[in-house]
N, C-alpha and C positions, 0 to 999 in steps of 0.2 A: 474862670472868674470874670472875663469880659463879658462873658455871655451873658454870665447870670445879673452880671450888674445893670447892663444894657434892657435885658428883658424885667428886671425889678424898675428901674424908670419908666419902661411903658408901660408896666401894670399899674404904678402911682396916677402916670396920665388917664391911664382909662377911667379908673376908678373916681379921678376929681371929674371927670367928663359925665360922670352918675352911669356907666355902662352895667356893673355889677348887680346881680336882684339877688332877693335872698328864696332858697328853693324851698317848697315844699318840707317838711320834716320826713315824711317817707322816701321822699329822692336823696334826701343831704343822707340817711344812715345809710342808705348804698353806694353815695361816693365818698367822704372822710369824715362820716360820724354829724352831728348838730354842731358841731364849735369849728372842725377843722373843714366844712362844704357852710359858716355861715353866709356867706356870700361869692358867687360862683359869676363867673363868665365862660359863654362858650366859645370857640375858636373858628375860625373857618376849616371847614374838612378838606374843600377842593386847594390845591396848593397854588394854582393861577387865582385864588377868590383876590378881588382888591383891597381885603377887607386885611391883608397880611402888611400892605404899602406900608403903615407908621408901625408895623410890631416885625422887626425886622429879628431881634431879640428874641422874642417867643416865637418864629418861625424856626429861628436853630434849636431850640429848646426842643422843639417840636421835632423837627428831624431828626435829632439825636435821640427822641423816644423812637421814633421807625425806625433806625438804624440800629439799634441795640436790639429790640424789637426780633427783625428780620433773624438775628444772630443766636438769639435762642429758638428759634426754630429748629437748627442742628441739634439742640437737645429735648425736642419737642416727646422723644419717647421717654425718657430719663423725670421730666416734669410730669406727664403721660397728660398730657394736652395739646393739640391739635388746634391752630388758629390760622383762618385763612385770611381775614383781614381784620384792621383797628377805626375806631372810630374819634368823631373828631374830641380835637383838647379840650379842656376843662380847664381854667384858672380858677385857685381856689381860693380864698381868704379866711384867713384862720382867728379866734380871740375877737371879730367884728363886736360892735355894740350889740345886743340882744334886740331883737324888734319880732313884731308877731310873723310868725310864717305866712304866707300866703294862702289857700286852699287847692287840693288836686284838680288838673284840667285833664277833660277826655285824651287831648293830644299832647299834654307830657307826659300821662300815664304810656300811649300808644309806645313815645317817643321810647323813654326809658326803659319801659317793660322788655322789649324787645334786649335790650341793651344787657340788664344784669340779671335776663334769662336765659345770655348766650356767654356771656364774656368768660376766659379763660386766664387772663395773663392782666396784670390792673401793671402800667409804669408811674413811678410820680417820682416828680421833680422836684425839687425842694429848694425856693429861690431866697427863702430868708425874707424879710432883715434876722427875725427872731429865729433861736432853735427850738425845738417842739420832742414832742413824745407820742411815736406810732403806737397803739396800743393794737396788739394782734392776738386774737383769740379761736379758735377751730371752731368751727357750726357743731361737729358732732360732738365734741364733747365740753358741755355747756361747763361744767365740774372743774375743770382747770383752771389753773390760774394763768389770765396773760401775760403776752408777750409786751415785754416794753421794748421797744426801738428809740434810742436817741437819734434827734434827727437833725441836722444842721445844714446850711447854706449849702448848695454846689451836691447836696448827698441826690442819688439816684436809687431807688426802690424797686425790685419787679417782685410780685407777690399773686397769688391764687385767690381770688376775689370769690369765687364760690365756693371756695372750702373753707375761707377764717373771714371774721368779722375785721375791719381796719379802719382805727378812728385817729384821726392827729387830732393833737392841742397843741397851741403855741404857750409857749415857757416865756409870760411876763409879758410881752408883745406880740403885735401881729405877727401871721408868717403866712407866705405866699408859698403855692405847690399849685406844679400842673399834671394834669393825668391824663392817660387815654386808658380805653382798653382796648384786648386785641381779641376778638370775636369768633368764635366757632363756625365754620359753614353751613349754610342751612337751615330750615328753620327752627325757629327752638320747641318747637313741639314735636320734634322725630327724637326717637330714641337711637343712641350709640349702639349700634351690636354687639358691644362688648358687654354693655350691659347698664346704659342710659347714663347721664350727668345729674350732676349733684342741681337743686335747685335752692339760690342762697335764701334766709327768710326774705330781704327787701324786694326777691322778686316774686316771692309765694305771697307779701305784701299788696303788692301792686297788681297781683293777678286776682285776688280775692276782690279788691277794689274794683277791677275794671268786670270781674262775673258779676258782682253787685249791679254794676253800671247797666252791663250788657243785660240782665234779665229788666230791669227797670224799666230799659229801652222796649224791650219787647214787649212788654204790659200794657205800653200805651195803647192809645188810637190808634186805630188805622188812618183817620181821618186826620192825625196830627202832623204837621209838617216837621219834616227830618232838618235838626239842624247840623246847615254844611259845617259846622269846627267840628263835629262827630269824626271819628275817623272811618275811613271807607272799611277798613278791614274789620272793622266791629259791628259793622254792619252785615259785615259776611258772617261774623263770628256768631252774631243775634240767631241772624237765621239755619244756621249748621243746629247749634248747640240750644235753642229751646223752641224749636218746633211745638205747635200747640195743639195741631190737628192730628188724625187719626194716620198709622204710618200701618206698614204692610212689611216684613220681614222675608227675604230671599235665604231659605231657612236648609233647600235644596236644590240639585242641580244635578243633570245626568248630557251625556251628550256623544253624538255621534256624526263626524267627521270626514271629510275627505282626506285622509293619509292620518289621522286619528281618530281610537276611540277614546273617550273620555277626553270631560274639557281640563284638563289639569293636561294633558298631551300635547291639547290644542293648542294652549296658551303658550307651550316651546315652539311649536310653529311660528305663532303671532310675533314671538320677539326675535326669532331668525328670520321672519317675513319669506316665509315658505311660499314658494310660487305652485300648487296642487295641481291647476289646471292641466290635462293632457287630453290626449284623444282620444277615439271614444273607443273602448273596447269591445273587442269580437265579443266577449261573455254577454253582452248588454245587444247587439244588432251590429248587421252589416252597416257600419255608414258609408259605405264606400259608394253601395248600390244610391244613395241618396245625395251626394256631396257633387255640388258644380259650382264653381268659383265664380261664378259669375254673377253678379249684384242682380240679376233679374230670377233666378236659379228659384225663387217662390214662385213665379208664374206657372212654373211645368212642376210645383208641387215636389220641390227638391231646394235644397240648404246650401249657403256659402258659408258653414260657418261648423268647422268638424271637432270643436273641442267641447271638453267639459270636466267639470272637476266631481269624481265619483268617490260615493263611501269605498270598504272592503268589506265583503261578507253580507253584501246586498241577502241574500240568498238565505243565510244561517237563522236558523229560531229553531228556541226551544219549547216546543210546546209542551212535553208534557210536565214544565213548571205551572201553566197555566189552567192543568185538565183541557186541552184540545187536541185532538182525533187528529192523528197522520193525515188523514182524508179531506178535513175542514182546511186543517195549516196549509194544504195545499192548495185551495183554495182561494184564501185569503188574500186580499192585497196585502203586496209588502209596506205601503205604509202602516196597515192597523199593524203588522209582525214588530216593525221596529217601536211603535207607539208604547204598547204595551209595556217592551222589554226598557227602554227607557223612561216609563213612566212608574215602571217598579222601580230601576233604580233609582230615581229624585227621593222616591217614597222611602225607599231603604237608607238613602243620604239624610231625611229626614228622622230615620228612627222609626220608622212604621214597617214589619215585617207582615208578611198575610196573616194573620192572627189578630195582630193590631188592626189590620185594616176590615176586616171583618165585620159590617152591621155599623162601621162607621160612617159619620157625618163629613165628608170631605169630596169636595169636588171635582170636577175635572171637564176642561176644556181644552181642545184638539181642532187645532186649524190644520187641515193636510187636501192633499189632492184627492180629484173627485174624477172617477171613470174612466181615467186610464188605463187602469188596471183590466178592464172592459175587449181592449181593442189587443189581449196577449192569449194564447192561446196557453188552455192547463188540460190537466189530465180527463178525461172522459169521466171518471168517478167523481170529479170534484163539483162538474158544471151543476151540479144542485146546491151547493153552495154560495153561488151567485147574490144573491136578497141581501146576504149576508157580507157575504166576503169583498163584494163591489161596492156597496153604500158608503160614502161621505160621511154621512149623519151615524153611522153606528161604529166608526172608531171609538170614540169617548164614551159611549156605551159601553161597548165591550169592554174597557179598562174597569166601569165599575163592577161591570158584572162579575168579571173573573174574578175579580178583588173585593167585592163584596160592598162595597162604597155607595152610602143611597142618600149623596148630596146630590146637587145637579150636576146634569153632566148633558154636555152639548158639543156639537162639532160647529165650528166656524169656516168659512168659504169666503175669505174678502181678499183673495190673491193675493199679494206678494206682502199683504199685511193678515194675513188669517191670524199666523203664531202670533201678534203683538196684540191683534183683537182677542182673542183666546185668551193671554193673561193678561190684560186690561180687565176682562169680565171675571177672569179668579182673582184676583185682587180685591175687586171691590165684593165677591161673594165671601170673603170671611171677614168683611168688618159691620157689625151692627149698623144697619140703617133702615130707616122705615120701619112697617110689622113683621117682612120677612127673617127667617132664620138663619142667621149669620153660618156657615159652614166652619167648621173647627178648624179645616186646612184647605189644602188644593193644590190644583197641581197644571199649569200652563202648558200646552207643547205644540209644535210645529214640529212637520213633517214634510220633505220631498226628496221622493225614488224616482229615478228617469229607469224608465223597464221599455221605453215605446218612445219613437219618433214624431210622433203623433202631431204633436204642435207645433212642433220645430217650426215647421214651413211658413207655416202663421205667422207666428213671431218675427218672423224673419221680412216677412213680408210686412208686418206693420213699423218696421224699423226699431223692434225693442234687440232682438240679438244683433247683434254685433257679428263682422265675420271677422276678427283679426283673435277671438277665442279668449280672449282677455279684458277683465272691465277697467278700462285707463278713465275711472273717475278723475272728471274734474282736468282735464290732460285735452288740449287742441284736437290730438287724433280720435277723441274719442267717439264709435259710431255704434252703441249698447254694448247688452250683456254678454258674458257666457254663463251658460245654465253651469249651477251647482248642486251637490244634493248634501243632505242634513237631516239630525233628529236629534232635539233638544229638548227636552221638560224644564221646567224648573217650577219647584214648591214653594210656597207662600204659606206664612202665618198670621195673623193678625199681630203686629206688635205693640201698638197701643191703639186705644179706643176712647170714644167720649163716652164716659158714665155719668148722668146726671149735671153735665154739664162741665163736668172734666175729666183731665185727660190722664188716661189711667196706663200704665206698660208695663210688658213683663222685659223686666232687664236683664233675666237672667235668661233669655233664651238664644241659644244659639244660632248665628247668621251668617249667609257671606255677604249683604250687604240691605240695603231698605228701596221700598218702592212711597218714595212721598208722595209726589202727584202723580195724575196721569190724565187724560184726556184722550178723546173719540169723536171725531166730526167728519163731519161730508162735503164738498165742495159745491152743492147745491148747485143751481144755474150756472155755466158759466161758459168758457169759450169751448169747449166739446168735452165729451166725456171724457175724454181721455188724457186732456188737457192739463198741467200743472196750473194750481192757482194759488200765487202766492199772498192773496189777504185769507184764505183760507188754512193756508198754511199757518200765516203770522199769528192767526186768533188760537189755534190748537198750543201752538207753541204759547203764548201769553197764559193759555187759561192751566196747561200743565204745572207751569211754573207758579202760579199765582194760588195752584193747588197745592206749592209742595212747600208754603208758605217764604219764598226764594225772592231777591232783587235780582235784574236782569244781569246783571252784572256777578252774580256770586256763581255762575257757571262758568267751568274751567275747560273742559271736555266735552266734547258734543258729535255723536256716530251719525252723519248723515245718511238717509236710504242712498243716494250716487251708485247711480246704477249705469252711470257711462253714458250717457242722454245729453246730447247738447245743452236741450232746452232746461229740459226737467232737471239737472246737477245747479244752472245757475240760476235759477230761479228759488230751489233750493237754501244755497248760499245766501242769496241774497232775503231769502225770508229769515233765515239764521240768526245774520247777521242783522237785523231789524226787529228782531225778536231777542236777542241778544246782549248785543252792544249799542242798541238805540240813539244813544247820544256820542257817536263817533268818537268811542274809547278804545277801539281796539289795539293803538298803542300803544296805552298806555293800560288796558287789560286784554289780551290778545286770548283769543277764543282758537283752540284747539280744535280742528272739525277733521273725521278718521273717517275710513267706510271701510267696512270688514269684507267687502264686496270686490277692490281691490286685489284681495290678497286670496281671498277663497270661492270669487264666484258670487252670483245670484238664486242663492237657496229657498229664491221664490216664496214656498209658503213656510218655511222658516226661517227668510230672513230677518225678521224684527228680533224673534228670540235670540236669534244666533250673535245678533247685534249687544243684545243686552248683556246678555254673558260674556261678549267681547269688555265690555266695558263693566261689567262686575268685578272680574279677576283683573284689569287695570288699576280699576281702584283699590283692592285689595295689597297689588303685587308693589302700587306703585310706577310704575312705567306707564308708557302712550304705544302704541305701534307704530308702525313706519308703512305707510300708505305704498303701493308697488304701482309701475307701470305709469308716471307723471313724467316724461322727459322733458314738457314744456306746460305751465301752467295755464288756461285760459284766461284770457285777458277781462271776459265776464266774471 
């Protein structure tokens, strides 16, 4: 009774102080109804605020809701709610004089929405002077008659705020109640595994309100200035949720792995952060005859550097799925072997068997290695298959031909970006633009088989391999790559298009995830070919984003190339992060930057793809990976 008396004087003082406003009519039916939220003060959250020094009264009040609070937790199955934390108090005023509401603001919709689109458990406190009448009624079943609660001085309430509607009135006089709620983890847009949460109307209210807001926003200008009481996350929200531009649908996926096939395999490696890399097997060359530990070991045309991370079943094809000759498959480089076989399966993830594919309009581009295959010796019968079986240029060919496909079809050669250049160019070949003939589908892939030593030495001598066999991106000791091998497709559909000047999609088709922007540039002049250059970087990165209709800032996740290069990893970062987080927000939005490269190697001319797929089934699964081989991070 002290308590409550104590905190009923401070709340008389505040109240003559003019602290109280009266809320919104949308916000007051999600906390006690129009009459028992007509004038509301909020409380300080943090318990050091100074703001508690004269409410010494509504600071116990307030504990005893955390403390009671804390104590149903034990019965957290029983109530079948789950609450990790509460938010701050509420002083309420009940029976006030009637005056006009105010109108909704972007940032008490932001504020509240969040609020009674999570809460689980509502406590109120009931200070008096007057007694009142809780009125409680269930959301599902509108039909009933409610519940009446008699409410009086010193009474304490805990009730389910997203299952029943909960209004107080004061009986003849004012009546003062305080509330928290006590909040869900996470955000409120993830669904419960068991089977999602209830959503109350006041927050299907304020959500409607704030999609209203949000598409509005996005109508305007580009040329119109953002005003800062917007809230940031609505501004994320704009750009996720009404993209207006033409998008690209990642519709299939096929893939082949060092210690897996299939990327659904791969993705158990990525979250046990699978170290693949080993040495190099007798099936593949002696490395022995070539390996000298000695950092000069390229001058006499020999390697410091004996690891790598290899498929299984380098070797295996089935040609006569394809109609090709025992005689030709022999032949044949094993990148067009794996090409094919993984670029049927993308096609078959998409729903297109050879039948379906037959005289159809869908394309195909193939970044993979070029004339290695040249320097391996094959059977005597086969060497007339050479034009064929060695050419760059006629991997992607040969996919349509087998398959009967007469979009375009092209191989790509831009080293260790072939795969990313290859589905940059099928992307943008199934979305109407210009007079040419938009392709119905397609199908992206990168390729690299190590069958031949051949480079090594090279590499090795220009400082891109590394000799510790491992790429320690981003990591002090790091001195390059280790070579990896891979083969990855993936299939793209058009998902919407500008017709006529709008934007037209098919929503029922099915994806594992969207390609919005993309972007393709050269580093034209600069300090050597070889050279990283981070304004060239920063512009790809600007013009990607700017395509995918995105603020710099609404990026969460970002697969750097880190390919274990002193120079090149923090030049990198640091274009990233200036591409990125521009206005030194990393703080307070902190950019997640991974390299799949790390964990599984430099799959050369399928790294990009391999990168994307990394980061497709992330965002699908949820998770980030865990980057390998960092024992000390570079100070660049």
């Amino acid at each position: 009774a002290d308590v409550r008396q104590r905190a009923s004087a401070e709340t008389d003082a505040l109240n003559q102080a003019g602290r109280f406003t009266k809320p919104p009519d949308e916000i007051a039916a999600g906390l006690l109804g129009l009459e028992g939220s007509s004038e509301i003060l909020e409380l300080p959250h943090d318990p050091q605020d100074s703001g508690w020094a004269n409410c010494p009264g509504l600071r116990e009040v307030d504990d005893l809701a955390t403390c009671y609070g804390n104590h149903l937790g034990e019965w957290s199955d029983w109530l079948e709610c789950l609450a990790s934390h509460r938010t701050a108090a509420v002083v309420h005023r009940a029976g006030c004089p009637g005056a006009e509401p105010p109108p909704l603001t972007d940032s008490e919709v932001a504020k509240w929405l969040d609020s009674f689109a999570r809460h689980r458990l509502m406590c109120i406190a009931f200070l008096g002077p007057a007694d009142g009448v809780l009125r409680l009624q269930v959301y599902a079943d509108e039909d009933s008659e409610p519940h009446e609660v008699r409410t009086r001085p010193g009474m304490m309430v805990f009730l389910r705020p997203d299952l029943m509607a909960h209004a107080h009135a004061a009986v003849g006089r004012e009546a003062v109640a305080v509330s928290t709620f006590f909040i869900a983890g996470g955000p409120a847009n993830k669904r419960h595994p068991t089977g999602g949460w209830a959503v109350s109307p006041p927050a299907a209210e304020l959500d409607r309100w704030a999609s209203d807001r949000i598409r509005a926003l996005k109508s305007r200008g580009d040329d119109e200035d953002w005003d800062a009481e917007i809230p940031r996350e609505w501004q994320r929200a704009m750009n996720a949720q009404f993209f207006n531009g033409a998008m690209t649908a990642i519709t299939g996926m096929s893939g082949r792995f060092p210690g897996a096939w299939g990327h659904g395999r791969w993705c158990h490696s990525l979250v046990g952060g699978c170290d693949v890399a080993t040495k190099v097997p007798q099936t593949r060359w002696d490395h022995d005859e070539i390996y000298d530990p000695s950092p000069d070991a390229w001058q006499s045309g020999r390697v410091n550097c004996r690891h790598g991370a290899f498929m299984d079943g380098v070797q295996l094809f089935d040609n006569k799925v394809f109609g090709i000759s025992n005689v030709e498959s022999k032949g044949m480089d094993p990148n067009q072997r794996h090409l094919l076989e993984v670029a049927y399966d993308a096609l078959l993830d998409m729903g297109y068997n050879k039948k379906k594919l037959m005289s159809s309009h869908g394309s195909v581009y193939a970044g993979n290695q070029a004339f290695e295959f040249a320097f391996v010796d094959v059977p005597e019968e086969c060497r007339g298959c050479g034009p064929t079986g060695l050419s760059g240029c006629i991997a992607a060919n040969r996919i349509s031909y087998v398959l009967g496909m007469k979009g375009p079809s092209m191989g790509v050669d831009t080293d260790t970006a072939s795969s990313m250049s290859a589905l940059y160019m099928t992307a943008e070949s199934v979305q109407k633009k210009g007079r040419g003939l938009a392709a119905d589908f397609g199908v992206g892939l990168g390729c690299a088989v190590m069958y031949t030593a051949l480079w090594w030495a090279n590499h090795n001598g220009m400082k891109w391999m590394g000799s510790k066999g491992r790429c320690f991106t981003f990591d002090t000791g790091a001195d390059g790559y280790v070579r990896a091998e891979a083969c990855v497709g993936v299939g793209v559909k058009a998902y919407s298009s500008i017709v006529d000047g709008e934007r037209v999609a098919d929503k029922g088709l099915r994806h594992y995830g969207f390609i919005a922007g993309c972007a393709l540039n050269h580093n034209g002049s600069s300090a050597g070919m070889g050279a990283p250059n981070g304004q060239a970087e920063q512009q790809v990165i600007a013009e990607a984003t700017r395509g995918a209709g995105l603020a710099a800032l609404d990026l969460d996740v970002c697969e750097a190339h880190g390919y274990g290069a002193l120079l090149a990893d923090a030049v990198e970062v640091s274009s990233l992060t200036r591409g990125h987080r521009p206005f030194g927000e990393e703080a307070a939005s902190p950019l997640v930057v991974t390299s799949v490269k790390s964990v599984g190697g430099n799959t050369m001319e399928c790294g990009g793809i391999s990168s994307l797929v990394k980061l497709v089934l992330q965002t699908k699964l949820g998770f980030v990976s865990a980057g390998l081989h960092l024992p000390g991070k570079r100070p660049h």
